[in-house]
N, C-alpha and C positions, 0 to 999 in steps of 0.2 A: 631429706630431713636431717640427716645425719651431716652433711657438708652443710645445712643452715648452721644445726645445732655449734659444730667447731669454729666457723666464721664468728659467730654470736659470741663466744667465749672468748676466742681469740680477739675480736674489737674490745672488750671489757677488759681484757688482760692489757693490753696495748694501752688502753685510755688510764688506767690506775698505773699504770710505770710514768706516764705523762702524769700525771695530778702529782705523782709523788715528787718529781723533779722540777716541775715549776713549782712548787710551792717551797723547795730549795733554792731557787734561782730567780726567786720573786719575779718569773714569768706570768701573766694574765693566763689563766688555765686555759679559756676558749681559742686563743690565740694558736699555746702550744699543740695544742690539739689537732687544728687546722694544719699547723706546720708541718707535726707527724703525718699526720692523712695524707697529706702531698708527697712526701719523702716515701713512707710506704708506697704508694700508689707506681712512684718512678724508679722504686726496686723491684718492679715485676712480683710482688710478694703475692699472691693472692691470699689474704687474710682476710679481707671485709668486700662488703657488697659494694653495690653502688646505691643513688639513694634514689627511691622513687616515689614518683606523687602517690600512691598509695601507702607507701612505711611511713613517710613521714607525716600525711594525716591521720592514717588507722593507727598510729604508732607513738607519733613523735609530739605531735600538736598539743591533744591532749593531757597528757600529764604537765604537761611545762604551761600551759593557759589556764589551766584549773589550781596549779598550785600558785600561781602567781595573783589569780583572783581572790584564793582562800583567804589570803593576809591582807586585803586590799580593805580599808575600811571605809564603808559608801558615806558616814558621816562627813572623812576628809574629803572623799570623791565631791560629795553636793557643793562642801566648801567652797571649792575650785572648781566646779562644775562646769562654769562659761567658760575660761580661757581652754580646758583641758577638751568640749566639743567644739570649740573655736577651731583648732588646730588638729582635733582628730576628724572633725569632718570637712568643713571646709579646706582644711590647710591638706587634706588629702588629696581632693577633687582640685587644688590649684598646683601641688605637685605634678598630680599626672597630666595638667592638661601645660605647665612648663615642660615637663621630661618630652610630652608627646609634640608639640612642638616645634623643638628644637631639633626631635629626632628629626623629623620632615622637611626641618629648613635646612641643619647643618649638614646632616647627612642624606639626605633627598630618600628615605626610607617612605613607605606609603603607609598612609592616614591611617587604615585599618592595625596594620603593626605598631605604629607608632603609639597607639591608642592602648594595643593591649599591655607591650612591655610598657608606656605612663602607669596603667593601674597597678601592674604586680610587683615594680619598683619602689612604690608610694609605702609600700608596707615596713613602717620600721620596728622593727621586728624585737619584742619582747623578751625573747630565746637569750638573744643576745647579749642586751642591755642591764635585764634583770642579774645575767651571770658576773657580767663586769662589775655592775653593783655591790654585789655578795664580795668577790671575790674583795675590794677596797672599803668595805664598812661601810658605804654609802648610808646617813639616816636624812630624816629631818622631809622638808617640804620637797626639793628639788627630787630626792627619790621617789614619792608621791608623782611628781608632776609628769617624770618623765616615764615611771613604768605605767603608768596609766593610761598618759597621752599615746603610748606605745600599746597598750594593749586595746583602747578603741579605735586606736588607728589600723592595726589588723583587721579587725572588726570591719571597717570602712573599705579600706582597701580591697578585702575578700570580697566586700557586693560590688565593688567598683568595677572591679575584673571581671566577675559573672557578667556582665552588661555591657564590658568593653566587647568582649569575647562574642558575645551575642552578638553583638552589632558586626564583627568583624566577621564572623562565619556566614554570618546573614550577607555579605555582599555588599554592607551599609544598606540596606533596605532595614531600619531598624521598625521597631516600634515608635505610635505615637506618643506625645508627651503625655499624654494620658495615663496611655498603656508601659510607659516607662516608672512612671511615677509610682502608678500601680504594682510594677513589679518589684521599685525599692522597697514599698513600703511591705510586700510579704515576704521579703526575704529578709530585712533588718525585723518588722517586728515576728514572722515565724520564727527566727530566731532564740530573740528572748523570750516567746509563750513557747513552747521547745524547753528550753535551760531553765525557766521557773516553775512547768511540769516538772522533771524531770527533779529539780533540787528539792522541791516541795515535798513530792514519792518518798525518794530518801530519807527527807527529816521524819515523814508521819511514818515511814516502815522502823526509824531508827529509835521512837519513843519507847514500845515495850522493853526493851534491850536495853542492857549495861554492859554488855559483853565489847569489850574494845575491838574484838576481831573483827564482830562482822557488822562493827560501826564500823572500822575503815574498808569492808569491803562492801557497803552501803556507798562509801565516798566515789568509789573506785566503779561501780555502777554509775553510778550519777556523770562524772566526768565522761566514761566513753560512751557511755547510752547517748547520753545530750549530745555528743557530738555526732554519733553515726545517724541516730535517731534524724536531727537536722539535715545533716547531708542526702540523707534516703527521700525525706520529705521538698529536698532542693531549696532548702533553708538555712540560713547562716549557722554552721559549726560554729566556727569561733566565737562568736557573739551566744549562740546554747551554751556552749563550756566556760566561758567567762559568767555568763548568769548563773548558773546551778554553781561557780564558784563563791560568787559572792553571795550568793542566799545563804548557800550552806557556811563559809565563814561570817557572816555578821549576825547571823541570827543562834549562834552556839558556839563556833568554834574558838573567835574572838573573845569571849566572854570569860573572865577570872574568876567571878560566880561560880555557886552551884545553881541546878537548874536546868533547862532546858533541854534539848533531843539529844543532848550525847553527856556523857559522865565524863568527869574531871580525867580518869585517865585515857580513855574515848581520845578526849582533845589534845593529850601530849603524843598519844600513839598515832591519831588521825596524822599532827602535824610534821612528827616526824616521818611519818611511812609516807608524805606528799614532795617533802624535801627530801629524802632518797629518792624518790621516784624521778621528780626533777632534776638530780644530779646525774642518774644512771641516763635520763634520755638527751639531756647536755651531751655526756659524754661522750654518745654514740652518733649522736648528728651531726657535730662538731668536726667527731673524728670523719666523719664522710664524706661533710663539704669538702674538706681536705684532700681526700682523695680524688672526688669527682672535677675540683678543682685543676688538680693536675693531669686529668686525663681528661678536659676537654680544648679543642682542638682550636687556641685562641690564633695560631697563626691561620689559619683560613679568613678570619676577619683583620688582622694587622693589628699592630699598634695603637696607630692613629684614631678609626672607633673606639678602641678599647675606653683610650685613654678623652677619648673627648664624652662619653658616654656617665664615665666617673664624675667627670668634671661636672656635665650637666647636671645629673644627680645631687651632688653636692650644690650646685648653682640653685636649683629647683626646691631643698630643704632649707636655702637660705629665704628667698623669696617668700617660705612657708611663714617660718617662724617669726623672723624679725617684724615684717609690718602685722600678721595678728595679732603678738605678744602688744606691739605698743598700743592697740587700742585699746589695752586695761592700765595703762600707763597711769593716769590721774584717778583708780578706782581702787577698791579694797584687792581686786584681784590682780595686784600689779607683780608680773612676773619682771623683775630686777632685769638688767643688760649680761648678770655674770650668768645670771639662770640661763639666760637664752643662746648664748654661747655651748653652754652643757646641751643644751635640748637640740642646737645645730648638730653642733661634732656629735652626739649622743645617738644621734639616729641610724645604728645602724642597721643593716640588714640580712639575714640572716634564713631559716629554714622554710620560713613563709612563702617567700619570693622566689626560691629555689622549688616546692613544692607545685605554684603557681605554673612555674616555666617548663618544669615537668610533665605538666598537664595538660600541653597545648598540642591540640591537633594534629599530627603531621603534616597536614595538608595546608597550613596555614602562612602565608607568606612570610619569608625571612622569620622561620618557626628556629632553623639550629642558629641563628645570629641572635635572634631574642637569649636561647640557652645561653648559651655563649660568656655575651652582655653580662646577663643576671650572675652568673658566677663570675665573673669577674669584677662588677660590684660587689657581692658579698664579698668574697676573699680581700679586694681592698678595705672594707670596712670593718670586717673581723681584724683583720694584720693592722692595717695600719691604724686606723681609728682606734682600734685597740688599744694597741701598743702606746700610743700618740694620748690617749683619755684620762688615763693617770695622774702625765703630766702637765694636761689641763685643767684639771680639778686641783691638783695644789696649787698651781699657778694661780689660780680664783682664789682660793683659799675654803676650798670645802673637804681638803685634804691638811692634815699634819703635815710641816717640810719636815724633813732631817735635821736632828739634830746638829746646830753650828751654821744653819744659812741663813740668810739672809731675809725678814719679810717681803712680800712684796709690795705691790700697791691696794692688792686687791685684801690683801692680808690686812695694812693699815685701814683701809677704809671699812674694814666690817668691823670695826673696833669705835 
C-alpha cells in the first residue's frame, strides 16, 4: 500500500510539473505527458506503474466518459443524430472490418487476430480528443460532432470487441446470426437500461437534498456504479456511464434555472468537482501510456508492421468518414469537407484501445503483436496527430492564426 500510495503521488507530482510547462511552451498537454511517460520509463525511474485493463477501466474510464456526457446536450445530440450513428456505428463496424483485412492480406496475420485488433483499434477514443479540445478552445458544431461521434463510437467498438473476441477464442465456431444478434442487442441495450437505472437512482436520492456534497457524491455513485454495475452483469460500461451521464446532465445539471434534483450551487460544484476529476485521470493515463509506451518491445515486430499497421488505421478512418459523411451531403445534416478532415485526423486513439489489448487472453494468437500494434497506434496518434491538429484546425480556419499571417483559403471561404 505504502509503494502504491508514493507511485500515486509521485505520477501526480510528475504530471502537474508537465501541465505547468506545456502550458509555457504552448505544448498540447496530452502530448507532453506521453512524452514525459516515455522518458521516465527510459530513465529506469521506477515512479509509476504500468497500466492495466483493470486501472484503466475501474479507474480511468469512468470519470473521463461521465464527464464528457455531463456537458453533452441530447437536444444537439438528436439534431445530428443520423450522421453522428452513421459513423459511430456503421463507420465502426467498416473500420474494423478494413483494419481486419488488410491485416490478413498485408501481413498474412490470421482472421481470428486480425478481427480482434479491427475491433479494439476502431475505438477513437474520447480521452483524447475531448483533452485536445479543451486544451485549444474548440466551440461550436464540429466539437459536438467529433466528441460525440467519439464517444458512441467507444460505445460501439467496446461490443464490437466483446464479439470479435468471442468468435476468436471460440475457434471461429461462433454463434448463429440469431444468437449474434441477440447478444448485440443485450449488451448495447443492458447497457443503456444499466446507466438510466443507475442515473434515475441518483436524481430521485438527489431530490430531498441541497446539500452540494453529497449531490456530487450522488454523481460519483452513479458514474462508477453504472459502469462496474454493467461490467458485472456482462453489459456495456461505457455505454451505462455515458447514459447516467447524460440523464444526469440534461435533465438538471445543464439547466440555468432554478428547479430540479440539484441546487444552483449542486451544479457549479457537481461541474467543477467532474472537470478535476477529468483532469486528474487525463493526467495519470496520459502519463502511463507514456511510459508503457517506451517499454514495450516494438523491435520484436520491426518497423515495417509497425509502420504499415498506422498507415492502415489511418487508411481505415478514411474509408470511414469521408463516403458516410457525403451521404448527408444534399441534406440538413451536411457535415462540410473541412469538418471531415477534423473528424479524419481528429480520431484519435487512446486509453480505450490500450485497455481493450490489455485484456486479451494470453493464449490468443499473435496476443504481444496486437499489444504491440495498439500502442504504437496510440503513441502515433497522441504525438503526432496531436501535435499535427492544432495546425490543422487553423489551417481550416476554426482556429485564430497569429497575428500578422496570412488568411487562408479555408479562412476566405468561411467569410
Amino acid at each position: 500500500m505504502d509503494e502504491s500510495l508514493r507511485q500515486g503521488v509521485a505520477v501526480l507530482a510528475v504530471a502537474m510539473m508537465v501541465a505547468i510547462a506545456a502550458r509555457q511552451i504552448k505544448l498540447p498537454y496530452t502530448v507532453g505527458l506521453v512524452i514525459v511517460g516515455a522518458i521516465v520509463a527510459t530513465s529506469n525511474a521506477e515512479i509509476a506503474p504500468h497500466l492495466t485493463h483493470e486501472l484503466i477501466f475501474d479507474f480511468i474510464l469512468p470519470p473521463l466518459l461521465f464527464e464528457a456526457a455531463l456537458t453533452l446536450s441530447w437536444r444537439e445530440l438528436l439534431r445530428d443524430s443520423a450522421p453522428l450513428l452513421a459513423l459511430a456505428g456503421v463507420g465502426t463496424v467498416i473500420s474494423a472490418a478494413v483494419v481486419a483485412t488488410s491485416m490478413t492480406t498485408l501481413l498474412d496475420w490470421p482472421l481470428a487476430s486480425a478481427l480482434v485488433f479491427g475491433a479494439l483499434i476502431a475505438a477513437t477514443d474520447p480521452v483524447a480528443i475531448i483533452a485536445m479540445f479543451k486544451d485549444n478552445k474548440i466551440r461550436g458544431r464540429i466539437r459536438l460532432l467529433v466528441e460525440s461521434e467519439s464517444l458512441l463510437n467507444d460505445g460501439a467498438a467496446a461490443v464490437l470487441f466483446v464479439m470479435a473476441l468471442a468468435w476468436a477464442v471460440s475457434g471461429g465456431e461462433g454463434q448463429t446470426a440469431g444468437e449474434t444478434a441477440f447478444t448485440l442487442l443485450k449488451i448495447v441495450l443492458g447497457g443503456v437500461v444499466v446507466g438510466a437505472l443507475c442515473g434515475g437512482a441518483a436524481i430521485i436520492a438527489s431530490l430531498p437534498t441541497t446539500e452540494h456534497l453529497v449531490e456530487a457524491a450522488l454523481t460519483t455513485i452513479a458514474a462508477f456504479g453504472s459502469f462496474l454495475l454493467a461490467e458485472y452483469f456482462h453489459v456495456s460500461g461505457v455505454l451505462a456511464t455515458v447514459t447516467a451521464g447524460l440523464m444526469m446532465g440534461n435533465l438538471g445539471l445543464l439547466s440555468e434555472s432554478e428547479g430540479g434534483y440539484i441546487s444552483r450551487r449542486g451544479r457549479e460544484f457537481v461541474l467543477s468537482f467532474w472537470d478535476f476529476a477529468a483532469f486528474l485521470a487525463n493526467s495519470v493515463v496520459f502519463l502511463l501510456i507514456g511510459v508503457d509506451v517506451a517499454s514495450t518491445p516494438f523491435a520484436a515486430i520491426g518497423p515495417g508492421p509497425l509502420a504499415a499497421a498506422i498507415a492502415i488505421v489511418l487508411v481505415a478512418r478514411a474509408i470511414t468518414v469521408y463516403p458516410l459523411s457525403s451521404l448527408f451531403l444534399r441534406s440538413r445534416w451536411k457535415v462540410s469537407l473541412r469538418e471531415q478532415h477534423v473528424l479524419w485526423w481528429g480520431g484519435l486513439r487512446g486509453a480505450l484501445a490500450a485497455a481493450l489489448a490489455l485484456s486479451l487472453p494470453l493464449d490468443l494468437p499473435r496476443r504481444d503483436d496486437i499489444v504491440a500494434l495498439t500502442f504504437g497506434v496510440v503513441a502515433f496518434s497522441i504525438v503526432v496527430q496531436g501535435l499535427t491538429m492544432p495546425l490543422l484546425l487553423r489551417a481550416l480556419g476554426f482556429l485564430p492564426r497569429p497575428a500578422g499571417a496570412l488568411p487562408s483559403q479555408a479562412d476566405e471561404g468561411a467569410h
